[in-house]
MARTOR-279853 format. One line per 3 residues: their letters; for each residue x, y, z of N, C-alpha, C, O. Coordinates in steps of 0.2 Angstrom, whole numbers, plus 2048, in hexadecimal, padded with zeros to 3 digits. Layout:
REM residues N
a	X/Y/Z/X/Y/Z/X/Y/Z/X/Y/Z | ...
REM end
This chain:
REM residues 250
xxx	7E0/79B/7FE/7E3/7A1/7FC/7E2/7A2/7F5/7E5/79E/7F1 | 7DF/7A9/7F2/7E2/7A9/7EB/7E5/7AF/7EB/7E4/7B3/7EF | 7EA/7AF/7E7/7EF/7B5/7E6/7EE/7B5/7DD/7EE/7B1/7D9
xxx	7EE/7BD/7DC/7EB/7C2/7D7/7F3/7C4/7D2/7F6/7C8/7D6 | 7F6/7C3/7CE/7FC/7C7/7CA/7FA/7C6/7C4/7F5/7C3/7C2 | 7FF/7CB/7C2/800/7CB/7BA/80A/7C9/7BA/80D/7CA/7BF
xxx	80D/7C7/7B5/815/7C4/7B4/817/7CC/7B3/81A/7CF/7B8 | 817/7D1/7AC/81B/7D9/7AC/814/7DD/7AA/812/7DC/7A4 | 811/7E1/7AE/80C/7E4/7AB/810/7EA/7AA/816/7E9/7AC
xxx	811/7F1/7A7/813/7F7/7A6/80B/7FB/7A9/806/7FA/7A7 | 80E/7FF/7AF/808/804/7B3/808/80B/7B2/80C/80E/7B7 | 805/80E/7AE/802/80D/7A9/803/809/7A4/809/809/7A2
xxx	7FE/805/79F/802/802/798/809/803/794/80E/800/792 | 806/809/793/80D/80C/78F/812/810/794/813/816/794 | 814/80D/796/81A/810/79C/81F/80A/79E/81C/805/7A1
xxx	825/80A/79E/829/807/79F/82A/807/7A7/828/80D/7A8 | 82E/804/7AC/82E/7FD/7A9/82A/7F8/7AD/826/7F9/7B2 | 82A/7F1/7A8/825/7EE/7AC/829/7E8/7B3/82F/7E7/7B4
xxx	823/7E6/7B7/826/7E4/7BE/820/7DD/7BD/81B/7DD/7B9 | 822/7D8/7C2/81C/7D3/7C5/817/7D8/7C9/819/7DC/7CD | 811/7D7/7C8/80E/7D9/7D0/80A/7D3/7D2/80A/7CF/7CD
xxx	808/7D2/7D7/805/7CD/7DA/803/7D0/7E4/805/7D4/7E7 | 7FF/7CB/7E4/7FC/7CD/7EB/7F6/7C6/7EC/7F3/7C2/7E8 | 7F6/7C5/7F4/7F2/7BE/7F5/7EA/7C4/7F4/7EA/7C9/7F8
xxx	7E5/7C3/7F1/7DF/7C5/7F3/7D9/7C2/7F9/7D7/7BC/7FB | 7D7/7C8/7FB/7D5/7C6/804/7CE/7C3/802/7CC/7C4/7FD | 7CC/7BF/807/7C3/7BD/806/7BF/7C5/806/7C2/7CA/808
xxx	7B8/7C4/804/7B5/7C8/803/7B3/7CA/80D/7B1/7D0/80F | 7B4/7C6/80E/7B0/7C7/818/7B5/7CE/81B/7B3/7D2/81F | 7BC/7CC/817/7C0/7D2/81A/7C0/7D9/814/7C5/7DD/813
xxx	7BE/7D9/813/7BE/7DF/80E/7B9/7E5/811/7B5/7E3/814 | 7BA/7EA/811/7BB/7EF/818/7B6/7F6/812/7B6/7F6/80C | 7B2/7FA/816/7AD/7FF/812/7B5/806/813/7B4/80B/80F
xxx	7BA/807/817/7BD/80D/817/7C5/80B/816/7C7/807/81A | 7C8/80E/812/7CF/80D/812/7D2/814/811/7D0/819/80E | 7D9/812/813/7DE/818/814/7E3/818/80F/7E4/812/80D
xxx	7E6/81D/80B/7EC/81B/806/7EF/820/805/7EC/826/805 | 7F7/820/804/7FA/827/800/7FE/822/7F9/7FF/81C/7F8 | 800/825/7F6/805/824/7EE/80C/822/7F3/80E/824/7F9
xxx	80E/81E/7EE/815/81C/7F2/81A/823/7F3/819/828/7F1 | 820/821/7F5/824/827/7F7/826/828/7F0/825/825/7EA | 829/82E/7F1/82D/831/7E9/832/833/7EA/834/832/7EF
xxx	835/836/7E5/83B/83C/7E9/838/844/7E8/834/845/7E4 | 83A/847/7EB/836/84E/7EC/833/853/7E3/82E/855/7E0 | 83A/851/7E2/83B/855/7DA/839/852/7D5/83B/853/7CF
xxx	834/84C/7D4/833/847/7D0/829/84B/7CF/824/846/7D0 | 828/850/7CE/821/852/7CD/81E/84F/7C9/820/84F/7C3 | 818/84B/7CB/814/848/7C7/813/840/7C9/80E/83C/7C8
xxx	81B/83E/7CA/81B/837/7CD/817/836/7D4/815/831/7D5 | 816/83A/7D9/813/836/7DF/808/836/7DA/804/83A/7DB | 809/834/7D8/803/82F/7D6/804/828/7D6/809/825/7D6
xxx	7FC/824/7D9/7FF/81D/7D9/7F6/81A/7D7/7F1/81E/7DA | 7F5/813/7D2/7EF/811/7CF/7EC/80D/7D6/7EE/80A/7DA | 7E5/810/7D4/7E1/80B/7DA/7DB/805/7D6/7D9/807/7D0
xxx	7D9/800/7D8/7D6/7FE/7D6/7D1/7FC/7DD/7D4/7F9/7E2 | 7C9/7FD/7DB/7C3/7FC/7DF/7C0/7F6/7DD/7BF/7F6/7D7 | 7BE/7F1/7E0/7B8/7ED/7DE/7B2/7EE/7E4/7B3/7EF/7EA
xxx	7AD/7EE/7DF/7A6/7ED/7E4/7A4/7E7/7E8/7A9/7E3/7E8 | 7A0/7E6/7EB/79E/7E0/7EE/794/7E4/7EE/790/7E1/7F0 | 794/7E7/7EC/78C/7E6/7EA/78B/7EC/7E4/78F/7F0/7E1
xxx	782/7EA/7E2/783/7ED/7DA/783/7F5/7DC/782/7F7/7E2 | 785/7F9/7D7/783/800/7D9/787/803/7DC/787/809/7DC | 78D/800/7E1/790/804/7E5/794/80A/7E3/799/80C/7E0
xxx	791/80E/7E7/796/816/7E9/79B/815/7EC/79A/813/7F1 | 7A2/818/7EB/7A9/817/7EC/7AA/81F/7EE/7AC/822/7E9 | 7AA/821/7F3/7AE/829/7F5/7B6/828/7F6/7B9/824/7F6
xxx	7B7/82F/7F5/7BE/832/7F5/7BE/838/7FA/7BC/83E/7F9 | 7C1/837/801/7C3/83F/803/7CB/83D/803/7CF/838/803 | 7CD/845/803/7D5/846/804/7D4/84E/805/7D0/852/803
xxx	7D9/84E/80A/7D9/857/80F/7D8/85D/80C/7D6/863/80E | 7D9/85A/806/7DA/863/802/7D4/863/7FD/7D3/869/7FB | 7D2/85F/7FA/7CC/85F/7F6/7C5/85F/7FB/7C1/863/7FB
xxx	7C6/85A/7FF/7C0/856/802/7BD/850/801/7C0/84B/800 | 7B6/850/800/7B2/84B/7FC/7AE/84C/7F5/7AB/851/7F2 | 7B0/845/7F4/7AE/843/7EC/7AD/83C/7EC/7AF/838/7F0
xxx	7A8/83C/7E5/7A5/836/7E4/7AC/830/7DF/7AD/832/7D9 | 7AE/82B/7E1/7B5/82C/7DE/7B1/825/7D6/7B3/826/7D0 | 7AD/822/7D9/7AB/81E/7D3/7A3/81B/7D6/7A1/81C/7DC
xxx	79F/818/7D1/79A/816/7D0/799/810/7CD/799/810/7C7 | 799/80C/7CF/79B/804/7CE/796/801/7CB/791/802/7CE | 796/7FB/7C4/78F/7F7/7C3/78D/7F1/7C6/789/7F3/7CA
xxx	78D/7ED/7C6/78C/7E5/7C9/791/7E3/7CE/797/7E3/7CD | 790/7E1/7D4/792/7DE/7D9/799/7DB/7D4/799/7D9/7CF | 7A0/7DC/7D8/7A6/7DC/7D8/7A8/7DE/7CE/7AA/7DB/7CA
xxx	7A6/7E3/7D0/7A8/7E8/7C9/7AD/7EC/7CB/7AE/7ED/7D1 | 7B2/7EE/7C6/7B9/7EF/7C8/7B8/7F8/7C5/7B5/7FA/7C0 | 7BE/7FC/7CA/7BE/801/7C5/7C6/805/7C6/7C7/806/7CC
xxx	7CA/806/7C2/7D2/80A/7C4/7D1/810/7C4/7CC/811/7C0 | 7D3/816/7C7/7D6/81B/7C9/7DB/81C/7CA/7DF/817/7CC | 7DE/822/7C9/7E7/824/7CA/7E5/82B/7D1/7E3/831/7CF
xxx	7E7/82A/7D6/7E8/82F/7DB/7EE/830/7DE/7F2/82B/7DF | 7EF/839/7DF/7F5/83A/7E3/7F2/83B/7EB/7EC/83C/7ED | 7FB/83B/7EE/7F7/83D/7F5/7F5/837/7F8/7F4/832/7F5
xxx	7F3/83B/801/7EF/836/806/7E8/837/805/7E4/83C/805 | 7E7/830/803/7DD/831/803/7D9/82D/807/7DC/829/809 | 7D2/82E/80A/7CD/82A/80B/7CB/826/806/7CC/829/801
xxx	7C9/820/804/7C3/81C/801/7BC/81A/805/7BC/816/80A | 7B8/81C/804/7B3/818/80A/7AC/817/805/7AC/81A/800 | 7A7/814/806/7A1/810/803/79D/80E/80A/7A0/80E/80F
xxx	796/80C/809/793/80B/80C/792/802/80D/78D/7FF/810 | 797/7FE/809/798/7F6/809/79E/7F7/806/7A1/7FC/803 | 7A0/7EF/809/7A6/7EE/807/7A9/7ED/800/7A6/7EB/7FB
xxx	7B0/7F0/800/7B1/7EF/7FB/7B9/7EF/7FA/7BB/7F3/7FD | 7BF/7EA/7F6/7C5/7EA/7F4/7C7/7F1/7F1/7C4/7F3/7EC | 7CD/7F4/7F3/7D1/7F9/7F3/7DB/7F7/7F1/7E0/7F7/7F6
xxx	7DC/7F7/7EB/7E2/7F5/7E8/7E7/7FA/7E6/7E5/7FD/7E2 | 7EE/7FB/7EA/7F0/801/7E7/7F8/800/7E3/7FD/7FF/7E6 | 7F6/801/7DC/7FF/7FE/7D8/802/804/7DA/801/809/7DC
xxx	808/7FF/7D8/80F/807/7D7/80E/807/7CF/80C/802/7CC | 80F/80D/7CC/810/80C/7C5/818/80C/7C3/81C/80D/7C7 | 818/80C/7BC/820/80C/7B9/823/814/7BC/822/81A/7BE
xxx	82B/80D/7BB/82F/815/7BF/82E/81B/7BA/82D/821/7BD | 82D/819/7B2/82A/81E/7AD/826/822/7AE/829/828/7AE | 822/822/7AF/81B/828/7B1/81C/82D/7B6/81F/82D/7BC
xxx	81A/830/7B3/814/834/7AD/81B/838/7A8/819/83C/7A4 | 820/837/7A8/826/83F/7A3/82A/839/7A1/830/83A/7A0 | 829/831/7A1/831/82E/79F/837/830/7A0/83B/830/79C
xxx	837/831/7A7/83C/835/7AD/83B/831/7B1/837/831/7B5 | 842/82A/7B1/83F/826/7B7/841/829/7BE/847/82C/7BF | 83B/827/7C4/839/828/7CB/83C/820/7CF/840/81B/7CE
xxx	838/821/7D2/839/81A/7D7/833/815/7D6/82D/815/7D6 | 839/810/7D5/832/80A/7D5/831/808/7CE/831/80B/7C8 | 82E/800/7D0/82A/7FD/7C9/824/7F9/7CB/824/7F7/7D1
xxx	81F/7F8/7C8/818/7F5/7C8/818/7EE/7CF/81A/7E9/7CE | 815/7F1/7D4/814/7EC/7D8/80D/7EF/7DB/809/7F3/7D9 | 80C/7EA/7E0/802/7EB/7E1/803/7E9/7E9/808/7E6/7EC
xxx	7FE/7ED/7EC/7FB/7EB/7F2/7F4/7EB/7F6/7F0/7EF/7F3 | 7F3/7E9/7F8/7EC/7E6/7F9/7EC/7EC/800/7F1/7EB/805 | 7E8/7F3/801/7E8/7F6/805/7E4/7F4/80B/7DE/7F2/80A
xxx	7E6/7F5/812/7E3/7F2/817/7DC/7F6/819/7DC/7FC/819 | 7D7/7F3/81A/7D1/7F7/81C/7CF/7F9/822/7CD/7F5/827 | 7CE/7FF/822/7CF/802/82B/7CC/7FD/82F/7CF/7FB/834
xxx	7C5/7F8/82E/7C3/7F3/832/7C6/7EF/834/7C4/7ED/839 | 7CD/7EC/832/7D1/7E8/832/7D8/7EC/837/7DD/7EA/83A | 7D8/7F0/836/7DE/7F1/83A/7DE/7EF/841/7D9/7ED/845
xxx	7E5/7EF/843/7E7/7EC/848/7EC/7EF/84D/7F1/7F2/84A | 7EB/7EF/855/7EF/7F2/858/7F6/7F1/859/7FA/7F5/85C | 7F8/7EC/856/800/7EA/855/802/7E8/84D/7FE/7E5/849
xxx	806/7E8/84B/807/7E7/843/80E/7E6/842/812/7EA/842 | 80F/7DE/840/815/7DB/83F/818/7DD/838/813/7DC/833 | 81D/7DF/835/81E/7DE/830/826/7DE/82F/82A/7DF/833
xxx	829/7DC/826/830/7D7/827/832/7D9/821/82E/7D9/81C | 838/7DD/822/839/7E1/819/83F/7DD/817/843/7DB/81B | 840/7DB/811/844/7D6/80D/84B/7D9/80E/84E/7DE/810
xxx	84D/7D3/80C/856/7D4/80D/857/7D3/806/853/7D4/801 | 860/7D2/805/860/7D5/7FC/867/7D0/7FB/86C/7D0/7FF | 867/7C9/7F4/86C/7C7/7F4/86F/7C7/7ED/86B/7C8/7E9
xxx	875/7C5/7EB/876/7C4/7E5/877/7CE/7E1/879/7D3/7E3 | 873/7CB/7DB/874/7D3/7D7/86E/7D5/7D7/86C/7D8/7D3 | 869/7D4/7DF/863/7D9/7E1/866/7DE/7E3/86B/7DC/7E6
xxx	865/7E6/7E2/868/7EA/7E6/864/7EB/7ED/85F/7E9/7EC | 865/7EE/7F1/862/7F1/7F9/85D/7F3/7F7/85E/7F6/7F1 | 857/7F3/7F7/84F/7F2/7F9/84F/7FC/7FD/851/7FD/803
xxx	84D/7FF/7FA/84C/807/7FE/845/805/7FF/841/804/7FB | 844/805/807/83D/803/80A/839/809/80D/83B/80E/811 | 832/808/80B/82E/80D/810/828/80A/814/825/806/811
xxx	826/80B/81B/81F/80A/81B/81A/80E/81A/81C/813/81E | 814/80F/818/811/814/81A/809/80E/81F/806/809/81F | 80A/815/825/807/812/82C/802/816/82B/804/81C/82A
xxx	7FB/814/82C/7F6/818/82D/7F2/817/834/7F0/812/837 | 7F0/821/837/7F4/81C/83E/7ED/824/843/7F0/829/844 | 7E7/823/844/7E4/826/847/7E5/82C/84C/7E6/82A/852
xxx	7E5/832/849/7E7/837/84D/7E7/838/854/7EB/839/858 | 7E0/837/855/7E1/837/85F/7E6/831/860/7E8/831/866 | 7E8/82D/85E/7EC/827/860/7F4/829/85E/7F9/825/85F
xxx	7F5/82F/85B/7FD/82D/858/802/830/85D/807/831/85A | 801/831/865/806/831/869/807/82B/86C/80B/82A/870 | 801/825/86A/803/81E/86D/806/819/869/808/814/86C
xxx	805/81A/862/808/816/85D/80F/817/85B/811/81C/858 | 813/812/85C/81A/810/85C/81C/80C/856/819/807/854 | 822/80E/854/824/809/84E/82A/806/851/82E/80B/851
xxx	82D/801/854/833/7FD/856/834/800/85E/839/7FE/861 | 82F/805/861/830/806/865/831/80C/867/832/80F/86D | 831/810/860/833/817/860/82C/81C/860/827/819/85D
xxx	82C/822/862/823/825/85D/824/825/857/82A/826/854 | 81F/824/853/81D/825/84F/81E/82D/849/820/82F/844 | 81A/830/851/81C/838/84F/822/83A/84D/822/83F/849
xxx	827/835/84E/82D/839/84D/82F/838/844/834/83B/842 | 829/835/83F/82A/834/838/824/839/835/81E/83A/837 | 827/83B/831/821/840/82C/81B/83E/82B/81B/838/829
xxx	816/840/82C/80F/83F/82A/80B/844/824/80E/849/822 | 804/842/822/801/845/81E/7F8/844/821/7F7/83F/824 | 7F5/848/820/7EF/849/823/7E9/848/81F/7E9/84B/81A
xxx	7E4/844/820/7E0/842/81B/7D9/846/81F/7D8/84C/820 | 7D5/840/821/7CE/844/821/7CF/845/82B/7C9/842/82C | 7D2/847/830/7D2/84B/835/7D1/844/83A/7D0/845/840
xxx	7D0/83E/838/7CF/838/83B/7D5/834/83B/7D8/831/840 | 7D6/833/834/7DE/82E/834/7E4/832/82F/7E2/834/82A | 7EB/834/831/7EC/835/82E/7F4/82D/82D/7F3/828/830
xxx	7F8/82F/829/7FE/82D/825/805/82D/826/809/831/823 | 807/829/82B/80D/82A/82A/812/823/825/812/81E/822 | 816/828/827/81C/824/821/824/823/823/828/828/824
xxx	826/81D/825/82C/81E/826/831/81A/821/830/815/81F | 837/81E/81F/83B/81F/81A/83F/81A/81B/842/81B/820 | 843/814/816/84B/815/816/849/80F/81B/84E/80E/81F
xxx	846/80C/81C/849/806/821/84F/801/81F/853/803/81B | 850/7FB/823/855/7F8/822/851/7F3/820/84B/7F2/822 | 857/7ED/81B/853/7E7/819/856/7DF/81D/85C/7DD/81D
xxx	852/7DC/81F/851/7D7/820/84F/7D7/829/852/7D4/82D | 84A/7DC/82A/84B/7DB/832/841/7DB/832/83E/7DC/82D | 83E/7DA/838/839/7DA/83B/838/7E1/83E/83B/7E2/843
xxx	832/7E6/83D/82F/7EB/840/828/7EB/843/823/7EB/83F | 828/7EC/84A/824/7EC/84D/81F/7F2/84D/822/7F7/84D | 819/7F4/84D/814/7FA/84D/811/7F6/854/810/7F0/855
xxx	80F/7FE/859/80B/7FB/85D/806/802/85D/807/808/85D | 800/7FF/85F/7FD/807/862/7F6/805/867/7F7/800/86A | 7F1/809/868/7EC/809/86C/7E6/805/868/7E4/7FF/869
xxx	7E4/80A/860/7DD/808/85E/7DE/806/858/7DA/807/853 | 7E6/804/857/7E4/800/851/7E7/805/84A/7E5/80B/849 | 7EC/802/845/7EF/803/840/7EF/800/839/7EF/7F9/83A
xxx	7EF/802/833/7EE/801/82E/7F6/800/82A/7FA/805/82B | 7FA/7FA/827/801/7FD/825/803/7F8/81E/800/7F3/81E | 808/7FA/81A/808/7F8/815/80F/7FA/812/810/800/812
xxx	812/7F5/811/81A/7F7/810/81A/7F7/808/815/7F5/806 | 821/7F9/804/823/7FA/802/82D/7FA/7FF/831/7FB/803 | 82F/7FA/7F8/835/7FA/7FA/835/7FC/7F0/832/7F9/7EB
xxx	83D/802/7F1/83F/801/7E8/847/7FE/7E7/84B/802/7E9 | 848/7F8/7E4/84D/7F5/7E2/84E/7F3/7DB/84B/7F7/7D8 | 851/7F0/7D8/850/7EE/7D2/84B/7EC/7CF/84A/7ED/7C9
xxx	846/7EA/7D4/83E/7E7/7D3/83C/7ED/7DA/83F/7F1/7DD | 834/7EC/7D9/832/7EE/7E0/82C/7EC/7E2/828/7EA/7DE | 82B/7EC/7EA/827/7E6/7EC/822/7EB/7F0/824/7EF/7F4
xxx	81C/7EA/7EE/818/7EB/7F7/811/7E7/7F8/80D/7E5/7F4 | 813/7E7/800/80C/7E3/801/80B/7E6/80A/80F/7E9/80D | 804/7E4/80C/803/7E5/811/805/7E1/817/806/7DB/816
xxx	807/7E4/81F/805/7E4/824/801/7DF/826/7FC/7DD/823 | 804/7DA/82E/7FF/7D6/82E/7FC/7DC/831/7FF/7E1/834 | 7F3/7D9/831/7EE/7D9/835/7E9/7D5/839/7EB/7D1/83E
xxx	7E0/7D6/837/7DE/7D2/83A/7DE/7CB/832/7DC/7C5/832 | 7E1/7D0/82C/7E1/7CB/826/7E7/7C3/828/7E8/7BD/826 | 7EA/7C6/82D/7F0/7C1/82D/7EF/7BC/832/7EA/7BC/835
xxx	7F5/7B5/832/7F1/7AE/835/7F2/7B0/83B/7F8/7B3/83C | 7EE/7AF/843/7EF/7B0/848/7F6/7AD/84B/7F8/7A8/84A | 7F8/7B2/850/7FE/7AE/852/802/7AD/84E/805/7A8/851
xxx	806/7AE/848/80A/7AC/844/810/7AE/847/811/7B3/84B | 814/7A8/845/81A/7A6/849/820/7A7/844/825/7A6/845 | 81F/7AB/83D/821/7AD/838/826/7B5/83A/824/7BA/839
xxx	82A/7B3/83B/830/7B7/83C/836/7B7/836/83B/7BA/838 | 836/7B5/831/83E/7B4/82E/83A/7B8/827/835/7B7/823 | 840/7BF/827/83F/7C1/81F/840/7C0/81A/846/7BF/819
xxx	83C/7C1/814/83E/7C0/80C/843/7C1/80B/846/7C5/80E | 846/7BC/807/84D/7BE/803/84B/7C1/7FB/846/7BE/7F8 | 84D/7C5/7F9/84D/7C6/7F2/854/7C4/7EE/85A/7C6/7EF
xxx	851/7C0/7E9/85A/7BF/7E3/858/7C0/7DF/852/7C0/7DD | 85E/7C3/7DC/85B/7C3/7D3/860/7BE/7D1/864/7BB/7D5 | 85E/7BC/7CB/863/7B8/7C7/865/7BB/7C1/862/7C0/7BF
xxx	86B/7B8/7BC/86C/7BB/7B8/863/7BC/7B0/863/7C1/7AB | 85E/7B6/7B1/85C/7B2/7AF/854/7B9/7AE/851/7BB/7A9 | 856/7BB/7B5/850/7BF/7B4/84D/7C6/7AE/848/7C8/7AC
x	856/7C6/7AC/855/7CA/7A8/857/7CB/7A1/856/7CF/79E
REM end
């Protein structure tokens, strides 16, 4: 396995404040030509904060990188030069990404600062967004517990979850339907469930398959993906993250 960080970047540079980010990076075999994404959650009245940076790598020269999202449509989002050439954007909203070859789709939280030096929610953390090819009809995932001087972790999922499918897709056993969504290109849209609790196991089931990717804002903030078909078969990994601070950290 390799895994990809930086120790405090500030997202954007000059924006406070800075966070670890890190993420394990997937082999190039699972990297997927369509992905689904929205900006992490915000608070309603924080205009300009739901924005969130993405980062694109190619897997061949020349590659064309599309963007739709419901209200614009389609656009050409970049033009890439040499096989695993990198390129950032900052997008609001639920988007498509898609190409005609594979390609890595990265999506930071930036500084609670940004864009007005009015802090929002959240500090610099990274997740490696799941690629529709890889999704999976069940999806384990395990939101952290909180000890010492970490405060409670305010957690989100956001679930991407195919429209003719979303009266059969369940989150712990409940529909889905019953959490807020957003609409992207008439094929998948987004939902999001708010406010979880920390340290428990949540279950996603459906018919054809889901994309999902948690989140959380506490003193630091954390997100990473959902297992799928990225994750070890059969895993017998049941027990969740602790998070500690020490007095040390800061």
């Amino acid at each position: 396995g390799v895994i990809g960080a930086s120790m405090c970047p500030n997202i954007p540079n000059n924006f406070p404040y800075c966070e670890y980010i890190t993420d394990m990076i997937p082999p190039t075999r699972l990297w997927g030509e369509t992905y689904y994404a929205v900006n992490y959650a915000q608070p309603q009245d924080m205009t300009g904060h739901d924005v969130a940076m993405y980062l694109m790598i190619s897997s061949v020269p020349n590659q064309v990188i599309h963007r739709y999202d419901y209200e614009t449509g389609d656009h050409v989002e970049a033009i890439l030069g040499p096989a695993f050439d990198k390129y950032f954007i900052e997008e609001s909203g639920p988007n498509k990404f898609y190409s005609t070859a594979p390609f890595l789709l990265v999506e930071y939280m930036n500084s609670e600062s940004y864009p007005d030096n009015v802090n929002g929610n959240g500090n610099p953390s990274e997740v490696v967004i799941p690629a529709q090819e890889n999704f999976a009809k069940t999806a384990l995932f395990l939101t952290p517990s909180s000890l010492g001087t970490q405060s409670p972790y305010d957690m989100y999922a956001n679930i991407i979850v195919r429209v003719t499918d979303e009266d059969n897709v369940t989150y712990d056993g409940r529909p889905i339907t019953n959490y807020t969504h957003q609409q992207i290109d008439g094929i998948y849209e987004i939902y999001i469930v708010p406010h979880m609790g920390g340290g428990q196991a949540h279950l996603i089931t459906s018919d054809s398959g889901v994309g999902v990717y948690v989140y959380g804002y506490g003193n630091e903030s954390f997100s990473w993906g959902a297992s799928s078909k990225v994750g070890t078969s059969i895993s017998s990994d049941t027990t969740p993250p602790i998070a500690t601070v020490s007095p040390q950290c800061f």
